[in-house]
C-alpha positions as CSV (number, residue, x, y, z in Angstrom):
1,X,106.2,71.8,90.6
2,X,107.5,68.0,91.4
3,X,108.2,67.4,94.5
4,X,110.2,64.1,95.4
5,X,109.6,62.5,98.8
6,X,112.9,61.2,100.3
7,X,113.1,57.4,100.0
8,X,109.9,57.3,97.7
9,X,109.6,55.3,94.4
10,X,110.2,58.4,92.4
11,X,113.2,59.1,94.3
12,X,115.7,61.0,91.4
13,X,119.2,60.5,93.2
14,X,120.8,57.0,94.1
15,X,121.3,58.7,97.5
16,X,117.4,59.0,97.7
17,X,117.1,55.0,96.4
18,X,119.7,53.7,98.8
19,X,118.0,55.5,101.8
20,X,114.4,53.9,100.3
21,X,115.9,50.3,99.9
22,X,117.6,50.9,103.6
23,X,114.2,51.3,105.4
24,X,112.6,48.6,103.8
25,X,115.1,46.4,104.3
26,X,115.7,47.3,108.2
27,X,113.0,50.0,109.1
28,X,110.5,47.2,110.9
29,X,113.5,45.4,112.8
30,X,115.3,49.1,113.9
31,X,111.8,50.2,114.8
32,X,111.2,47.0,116.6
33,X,114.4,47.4,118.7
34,X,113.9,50.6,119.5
35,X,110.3,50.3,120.5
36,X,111.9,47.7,122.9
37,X,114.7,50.2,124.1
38,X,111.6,52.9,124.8
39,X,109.2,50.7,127.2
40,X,106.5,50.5,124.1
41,X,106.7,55.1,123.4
42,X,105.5,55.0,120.1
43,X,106.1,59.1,119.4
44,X,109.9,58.8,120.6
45,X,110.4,56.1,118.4
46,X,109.5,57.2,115.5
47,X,111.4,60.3,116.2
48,X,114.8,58.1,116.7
49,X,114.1,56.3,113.7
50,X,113.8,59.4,111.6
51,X,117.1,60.9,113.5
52,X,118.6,57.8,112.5
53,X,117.7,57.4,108.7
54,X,118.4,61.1,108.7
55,X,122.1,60.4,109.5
56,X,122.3,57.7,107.3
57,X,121.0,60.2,104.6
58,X,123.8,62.7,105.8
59,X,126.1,60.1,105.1
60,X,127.7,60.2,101.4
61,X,128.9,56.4,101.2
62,X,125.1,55.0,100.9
63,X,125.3,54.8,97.1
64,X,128.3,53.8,96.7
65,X,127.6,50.2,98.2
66,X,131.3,50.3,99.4
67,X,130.5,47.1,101.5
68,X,130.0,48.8,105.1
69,X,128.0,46.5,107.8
70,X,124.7,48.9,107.6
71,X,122.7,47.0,109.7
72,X,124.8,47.7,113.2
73,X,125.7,50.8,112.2
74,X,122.4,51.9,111.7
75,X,121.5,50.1,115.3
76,X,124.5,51.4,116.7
77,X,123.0,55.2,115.8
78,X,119.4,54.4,117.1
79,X,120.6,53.1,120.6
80,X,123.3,56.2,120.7
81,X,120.4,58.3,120.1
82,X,117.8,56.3,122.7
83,X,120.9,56.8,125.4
84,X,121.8,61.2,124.5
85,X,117.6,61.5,124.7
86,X,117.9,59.8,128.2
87,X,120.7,61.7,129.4
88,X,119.3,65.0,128.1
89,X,116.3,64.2,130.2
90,X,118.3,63.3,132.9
91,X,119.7,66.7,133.0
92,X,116.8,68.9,133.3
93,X,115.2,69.4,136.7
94,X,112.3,66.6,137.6
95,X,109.0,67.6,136.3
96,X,106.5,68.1,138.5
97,X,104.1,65.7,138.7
98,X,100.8,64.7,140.8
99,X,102.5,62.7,143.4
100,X,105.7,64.7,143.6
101,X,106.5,66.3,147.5
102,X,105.8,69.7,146.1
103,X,102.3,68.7,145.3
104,X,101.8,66.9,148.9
105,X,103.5,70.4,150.1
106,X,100.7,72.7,148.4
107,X,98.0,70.3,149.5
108,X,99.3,71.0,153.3
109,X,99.2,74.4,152.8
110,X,95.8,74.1,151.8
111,X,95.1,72.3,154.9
112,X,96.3,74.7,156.7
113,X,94.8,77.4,155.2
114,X,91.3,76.4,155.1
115,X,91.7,75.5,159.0
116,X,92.8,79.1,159.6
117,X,90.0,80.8,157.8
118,X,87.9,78.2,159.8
119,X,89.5,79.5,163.3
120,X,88.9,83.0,161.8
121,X,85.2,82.6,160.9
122,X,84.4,80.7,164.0
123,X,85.7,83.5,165.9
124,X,83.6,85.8,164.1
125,X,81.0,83.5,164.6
126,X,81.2,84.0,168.9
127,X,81.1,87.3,168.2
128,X,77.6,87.8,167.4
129,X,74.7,87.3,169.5
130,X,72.8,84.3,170.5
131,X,69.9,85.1,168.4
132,X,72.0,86.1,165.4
133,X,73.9,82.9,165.2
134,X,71.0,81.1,165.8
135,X,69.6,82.3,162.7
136,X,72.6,81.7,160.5
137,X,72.8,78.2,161.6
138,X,68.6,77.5,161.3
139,X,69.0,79.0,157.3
140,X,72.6,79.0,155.9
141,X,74.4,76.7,157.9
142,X,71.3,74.2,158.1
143,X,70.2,74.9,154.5
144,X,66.0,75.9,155.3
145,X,64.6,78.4,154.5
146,X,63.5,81.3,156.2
147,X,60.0,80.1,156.7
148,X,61.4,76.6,157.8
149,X,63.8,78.1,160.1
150,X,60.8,80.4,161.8
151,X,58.9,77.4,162.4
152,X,62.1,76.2,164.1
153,X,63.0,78.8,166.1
154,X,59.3,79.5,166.9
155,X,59.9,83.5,165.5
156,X,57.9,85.2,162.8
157,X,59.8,84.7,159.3
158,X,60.4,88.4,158.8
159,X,62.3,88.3,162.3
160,X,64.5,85.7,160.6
161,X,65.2,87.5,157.5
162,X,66.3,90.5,159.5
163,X,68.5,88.4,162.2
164,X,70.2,86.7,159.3
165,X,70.6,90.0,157.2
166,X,72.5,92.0,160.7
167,X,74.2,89.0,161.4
168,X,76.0,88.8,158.0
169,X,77.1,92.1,158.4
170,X,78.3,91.7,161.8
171,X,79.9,89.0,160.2
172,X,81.3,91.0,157.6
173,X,82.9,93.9,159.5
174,X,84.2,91.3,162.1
175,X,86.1,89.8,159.6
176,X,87.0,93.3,158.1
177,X,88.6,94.1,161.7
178,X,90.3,90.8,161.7
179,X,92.2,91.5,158.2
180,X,93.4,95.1,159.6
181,X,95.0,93.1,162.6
């Protein structure tokens, strides 16, 4: 099987030599120009200079060297091309992005919710007894360990473990009540 590239040296039609002499002839100065056009996007501008030697391809009077300016109408397509791709973006909503209002918006609402479910757990918290929140804050909240916080709260470290372990689930069905509310 031969397979012919489009504007390679073993291009078979004059069509197919025409569009090869046309990019190296004005390939680095379109793709210059429209690198200019696109703030420095490499990716888009090698897509508008395929669009545009594409159209030139599509266009029958290449070969026939009938004495057409090329050089702005090939510009003339590129920038016609750089200006639809702007107004097509233009046209779709706004993307979303990291400093768009809708992002500040969600970052509220987390605010807001981690201050609720802090007014809820406090609340929960004053619910318990002295001695049980005393134990939560000696080992969770103060990060010891049991045997540091019985040292600390002068109580054997068995008394701990079993103040922490009924205060959690005071705790927990405190909370549970809360939800059903």
């Amino acid at each position: 099987m031969n397979v012919t590239v489009i504007g390679s040296a073993g291009a078979a039609s004059a069509e197919e030599r025409a569009l090869r002499d046309l990019y190296l002839e004005h390939g680095p100065a379109l793709y210059s120009y429209v690198l200019r056009m696109l703030d420095g996007d490499t990716h888009r501008t090698e897509d508008i200079l395929q669009e545009t030697l594409l159209r030139c391809w599509n266009k029958q009077t290449l070969a026939d060297g009938e004495g057409m300016a090329v050089r702005p109408w090939m510009f003339r397509i590129a920038r016609n091309l750089v200006i639809d791709a702007h107004r097509s973006r233009m046209a779709r909503p706004t993307e979303i992005g990291a400093n768009s209002w809708l992002s500040d918006m969600c970052f509220e609402v987390d605010d807001i919710e981690r201050m609720l479910s802090s007014m809820v757990v406090q609340a929960a918290l004053r619910s318990l007894t002295p001695a049980h929140r005393e134990a939560l804050r000696a080992t969770i909240f103060a990060d010891h360990t049991t045997q540091q916080a019985a040292e600390v709260l002068g109580v054997p470290p068995g008394t701990v473990k079993s103040r922490v372990h009924y205060a959690l689930r005071s705790l927990k069905s405190a909370l549970e009540e809360d939800e059903v509310r």
